[in-house]
ZAMARGU-4260 file (C-alpha; in steps of 0.2 Angstrom, whole numbers, plus 5000, padded with zeros to 4 digits):
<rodrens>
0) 5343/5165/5321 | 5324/5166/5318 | 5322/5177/5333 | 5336/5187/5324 | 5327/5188/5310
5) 5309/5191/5319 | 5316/5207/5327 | 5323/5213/5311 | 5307/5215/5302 | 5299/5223/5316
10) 5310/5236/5317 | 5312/5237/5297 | 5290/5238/5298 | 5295/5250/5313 | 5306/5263/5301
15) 5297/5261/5288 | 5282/5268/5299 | 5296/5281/5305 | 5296/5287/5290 | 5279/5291/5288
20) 5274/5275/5273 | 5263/5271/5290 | 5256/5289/5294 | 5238/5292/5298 | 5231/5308/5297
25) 5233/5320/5313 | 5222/5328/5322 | 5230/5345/5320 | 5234/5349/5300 | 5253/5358/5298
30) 5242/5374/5297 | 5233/5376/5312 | 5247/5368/5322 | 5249/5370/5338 | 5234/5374/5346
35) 5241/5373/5362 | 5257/5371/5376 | 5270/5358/5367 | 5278/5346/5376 | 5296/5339/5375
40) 5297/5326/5387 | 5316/5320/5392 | 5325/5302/5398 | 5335/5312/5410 | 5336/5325/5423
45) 5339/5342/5421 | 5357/5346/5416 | 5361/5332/5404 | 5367/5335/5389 | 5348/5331/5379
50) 5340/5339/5393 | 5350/5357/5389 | 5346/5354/5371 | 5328/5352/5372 | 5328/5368/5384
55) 5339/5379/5372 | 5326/5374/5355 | 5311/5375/5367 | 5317/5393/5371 | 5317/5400/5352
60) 5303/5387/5346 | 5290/5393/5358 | 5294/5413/5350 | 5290/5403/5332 | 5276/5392/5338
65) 5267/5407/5346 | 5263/5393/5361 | 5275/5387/5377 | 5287/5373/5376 | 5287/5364/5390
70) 5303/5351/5397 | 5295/5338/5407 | 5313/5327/5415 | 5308/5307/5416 | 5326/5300/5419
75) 5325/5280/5424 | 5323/5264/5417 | 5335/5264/5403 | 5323/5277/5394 | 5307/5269/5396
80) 5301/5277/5413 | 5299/5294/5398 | 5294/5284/5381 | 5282/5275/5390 | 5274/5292/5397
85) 5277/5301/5380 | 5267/5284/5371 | 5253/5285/5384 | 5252/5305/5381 | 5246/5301/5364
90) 5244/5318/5358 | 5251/5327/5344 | 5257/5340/5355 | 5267/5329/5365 | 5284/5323/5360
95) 5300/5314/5365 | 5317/5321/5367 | 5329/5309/5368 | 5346/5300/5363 | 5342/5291/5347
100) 5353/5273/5353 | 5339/5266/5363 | 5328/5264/5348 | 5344/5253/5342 | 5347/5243/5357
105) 5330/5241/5367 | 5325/5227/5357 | 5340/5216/5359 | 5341/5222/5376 | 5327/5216/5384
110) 5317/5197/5377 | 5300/5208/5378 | 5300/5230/5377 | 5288/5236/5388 | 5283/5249/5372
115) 5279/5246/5352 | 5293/5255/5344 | 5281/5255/5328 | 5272/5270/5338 | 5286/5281/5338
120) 5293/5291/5322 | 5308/5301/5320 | 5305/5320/5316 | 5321/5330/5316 | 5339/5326/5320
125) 5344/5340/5331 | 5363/5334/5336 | 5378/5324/5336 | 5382/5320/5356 | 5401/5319/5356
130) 5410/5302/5361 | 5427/5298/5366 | 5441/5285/5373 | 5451/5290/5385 | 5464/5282/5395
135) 5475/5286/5410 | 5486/5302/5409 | 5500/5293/5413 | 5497/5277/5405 | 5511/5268/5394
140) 5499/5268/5379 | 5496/5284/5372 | 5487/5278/5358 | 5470/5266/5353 | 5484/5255/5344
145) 5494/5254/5358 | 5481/5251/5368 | 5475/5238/5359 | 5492/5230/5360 | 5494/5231/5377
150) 5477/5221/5381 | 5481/5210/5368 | 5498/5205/5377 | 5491/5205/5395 | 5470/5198/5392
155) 5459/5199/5407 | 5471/5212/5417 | 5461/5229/5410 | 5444/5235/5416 | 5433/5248/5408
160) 5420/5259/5411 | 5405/5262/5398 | 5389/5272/5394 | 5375/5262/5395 | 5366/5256/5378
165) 5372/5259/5361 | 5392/5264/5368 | 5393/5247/5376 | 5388/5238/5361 | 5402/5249/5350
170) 5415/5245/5362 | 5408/5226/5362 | 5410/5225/5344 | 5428/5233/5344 | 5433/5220/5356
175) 5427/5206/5345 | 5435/5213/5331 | 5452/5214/5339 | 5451/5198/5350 | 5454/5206/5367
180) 5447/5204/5384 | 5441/5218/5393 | 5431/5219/5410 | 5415/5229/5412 | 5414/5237/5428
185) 5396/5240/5430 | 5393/5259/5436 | 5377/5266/5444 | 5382/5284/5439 | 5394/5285/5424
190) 5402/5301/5428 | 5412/5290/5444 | 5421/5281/5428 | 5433/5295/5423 | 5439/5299/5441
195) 5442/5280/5444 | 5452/5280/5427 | 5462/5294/5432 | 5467/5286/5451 | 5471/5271/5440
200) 5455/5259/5445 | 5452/5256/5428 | 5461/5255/5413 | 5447/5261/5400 | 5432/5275/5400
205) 5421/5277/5384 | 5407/5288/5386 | 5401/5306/5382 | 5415/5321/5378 | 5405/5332/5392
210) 5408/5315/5406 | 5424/5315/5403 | 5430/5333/5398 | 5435/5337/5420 | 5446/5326/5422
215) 5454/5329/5404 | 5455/5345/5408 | 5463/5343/5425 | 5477/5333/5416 | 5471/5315/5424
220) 5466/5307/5409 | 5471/5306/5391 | 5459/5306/5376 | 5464/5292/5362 | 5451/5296/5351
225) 5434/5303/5348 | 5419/5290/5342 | 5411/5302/5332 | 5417/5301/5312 | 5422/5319/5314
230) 5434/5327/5326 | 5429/5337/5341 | 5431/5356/5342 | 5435/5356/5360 | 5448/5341/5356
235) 5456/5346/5338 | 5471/5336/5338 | 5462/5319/5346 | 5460/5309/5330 | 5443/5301/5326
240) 5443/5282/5330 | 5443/5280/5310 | 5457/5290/5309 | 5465/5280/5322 | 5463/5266/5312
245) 5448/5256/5322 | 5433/5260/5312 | 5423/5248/5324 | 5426/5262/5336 | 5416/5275/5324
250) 5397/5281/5332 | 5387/5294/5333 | 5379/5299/5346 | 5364/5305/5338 | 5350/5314/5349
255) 5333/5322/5342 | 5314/5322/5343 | 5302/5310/5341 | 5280/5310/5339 | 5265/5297/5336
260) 5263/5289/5323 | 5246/5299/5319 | 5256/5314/5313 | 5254/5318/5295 | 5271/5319/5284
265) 5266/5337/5284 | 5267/5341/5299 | 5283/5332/5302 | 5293/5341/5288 | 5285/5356/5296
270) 5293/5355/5315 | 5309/5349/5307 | 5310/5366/5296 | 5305/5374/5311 | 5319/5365/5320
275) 5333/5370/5307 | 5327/5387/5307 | 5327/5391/5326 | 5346/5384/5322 | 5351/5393/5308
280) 5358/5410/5318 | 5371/5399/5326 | 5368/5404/5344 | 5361/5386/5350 | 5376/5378/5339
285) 5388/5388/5351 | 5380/5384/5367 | 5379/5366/5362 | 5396/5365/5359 | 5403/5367/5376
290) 5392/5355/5382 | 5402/5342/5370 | 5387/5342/5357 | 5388/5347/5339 | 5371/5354/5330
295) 5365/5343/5315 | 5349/5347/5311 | 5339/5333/5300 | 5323/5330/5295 | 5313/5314/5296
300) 5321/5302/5283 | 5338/5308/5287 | 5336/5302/5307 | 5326/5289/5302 | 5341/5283/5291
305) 5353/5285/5303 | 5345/5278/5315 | 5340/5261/5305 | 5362/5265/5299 | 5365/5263/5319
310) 5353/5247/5322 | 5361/5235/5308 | 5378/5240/5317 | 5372/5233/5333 | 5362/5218/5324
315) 5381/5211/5318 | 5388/5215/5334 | 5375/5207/5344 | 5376/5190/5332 | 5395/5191/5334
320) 5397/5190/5352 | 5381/5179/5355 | 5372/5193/5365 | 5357/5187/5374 | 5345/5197/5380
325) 5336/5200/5401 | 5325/5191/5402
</rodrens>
C-alpha cells in the first residue's frame, strides 16, 4: 500500500508539472518559435494508427509553422525505445507523438521506468483511437451480456487476445468486476488475434477498431461493443460498452503530443491552437476516420485531465486484482 501510495504522488507531482504549475521558461518564446525543423518522434512504425496521425498534422503544420515536420518511427520496448530518445532530444523542437496509455500504465508496469515521467508534459490531445470487443461470427453469444454469461457458466474454457497496456488493464478490471476467468494469450503482433478469433482459437479480441475492422468486414467476427464512450461511425448500430451495460468496459484511446518540461505555458497553448486550427477544415477528421480514429482536439489541461481520468482507472484496477509489477 505505501508503494501504492508512493507511485500516486509521483505521478499527481508528474501532472501537476504537465500541466505547466512546474514550467520553466523555454528557450524559444511562442513568438519566435520555431526556429528550425520540428520533430515528432512516434512509438511505432510507419502505418499505425499514431504514426498516420502525426504524418497528416505534420503535413498542414509545417505550411503554418513556416519549418519541416519531420516523423522519426521508434517502435519497441512498450514505448520506451521513442520516449527515451524524445527525453534525451531535449529540445523544444523535439516532441513526442504517441498513445496517451503508456503514461497510465508504465509505472505499475514495470518496479523501476527507465524515464521520469515528471519530464514530459502533455500539449494537445489530437484523437480518440477507436476500441472494440468483438467475438466470433458465429458464436452463441451475440452480446457482452451474453458473453459474459457464457464465461461465467463455463470459467477457464475461454481465451482472449488484447492490446498491450492500458486495453489489457480495462479488460482486467472488467473481469474483476464480473467475476470471470479468462485466459490471455500472449501475442507478439496483435493483428494475429482477430484472424485466430475468427477460426475459433479464441474466444475473445479487444483491441483497436482499425485491427479488427478485416475480419469484421469479411463476416468472420462480430463486434459486441465499442470501448470508447461514444459510438463508432464505421460501426453505428454496435452499442458502446456503457450502453451495453458494462461500464468497466468504457476507455478511451487517447493519442496526442507531448514536450519537455522547459516549455513555457505559452508556448504550449500556442502549438495546441495551432493543432486545432490545422483541424478545423475537417480534412484530417476524414482521413482519420477510416483509420478507426476520431479527431479530438485538446489543449494542455484537457489531455492532462484525461490522462490523470485514465490513471486513477488503472490505480483501482491494479489494487483489485493484486497486479505486481516486472521486476
Amino acid at each position: 500500500m505505501h508503494v501504492m501510495k508512493t507511485r500516486t504522488m509521483l505521478f499527481v507531482t508528474g501532472l501537476l508539472g504537465m500541466l505547466g504549475l512546474m514550467a520553466a521558461p523555454s528557450s524559444a518564446s511562442a513568438q519566435t518559435w520555431p526556429q528550425r525543423a520540428i520533430k515528432f518522434i512516434v512509438p511505432f512504425g510507419p502505418g499505425a494508427g499514431a504514426d498516420i496521425g502525426a504524418r497528416l498534422f505534420a503535413e498542414k503544420l509545417q505550411a503554418r509553422w513556416g519549418q519541416a515536420v519531420v516523423i522519426e518511427n521508434r517502435p519497441g520496448g512498450d514505448s520506451i525505445v521513442a520516449i527515451t530518445a524524445f527525453l534525451s532530444a531535449n529540445d523544444d523542437h523535439t516532441f513526442l507523438f504517441s498513445p496517451a496509455g503508456n503514461f497510465a500504465v508504465h509505472p505499475f508496469v514495470y518496479s523501476k521506468l527507465s524515464y521520469d515521467q515528471k519530464e514530459i508534459f502533455p500539449i494537445a490531445r489530437v484523437s480518440n483511437t477507436i476500441l472494440a470487443m468483438a467475438v466470433k461470427q458465429d458464436a452463441p453469444y451475440k452480446t457482452v451480456k451474453e458473453f459474459t454469461e457464457a464465461v461465467r457458466k463455463e470459467p477457464g474454457n475461454f481465451n482472449s487476445g488484447l492490446v498491450q497496456g492500458i486495453t489489457e488493464f480495462t479488460f482486467w478490471g472488467y473481469e474483476h468486476t464480473e467475476g470471470l476467468k479468462i485466459t490471455q494469450v500472449p501475442y507478439r503482433d496483435i493483428n494475429v488475434a482477430p484472424v485466430d478469433l475468427g477460426e475459433g482459437r479464441i474466444q475473445v479480441v479487444m483491441a483497436s477498431f482499425a485491427i479488427v475492422q478485416p475480419q469484421w468486414q469479411a463476416s468472420r467476427i462480430r463486434l459486441i461493443a465499442v470501448n470508447n464512450r461514444t459510438r463508432a461511425a464505421a460501426a453505428p448500430d454496435v452499442p458502446t460498452a456503457r450502453e451495453a451495460g458494462f461500464p468497466s468496459l468504457e476507455v478511451e484511446g487517447l493519442v496526442g503530443l507531448f514536450g519537455i518540461k522547459t516549455l513555457s505555458n505559452e508556448l504550449k497553448e500556442k502549438i495546441a491552437a495551432d493543432f486545432r486550427a490545422v483541424a478545423a477544415d475537417g480534412s484530417i477528421a476524414d482521413r482519420l476516420k477510416a483509420t478507426g480514429q476520431v479527431i479530438n482536439v485538446g489543449g494542455p489541461k484537457e489531455f492532462g485531465d484525461a490522462i490523470n481520468e485514465q490513471r486513477a482507472k488503472v490505480a483501482a484496477t491494479v489494487k483489485a486484482i493484486d497486479f505486481k509489477p516486472k521486476q
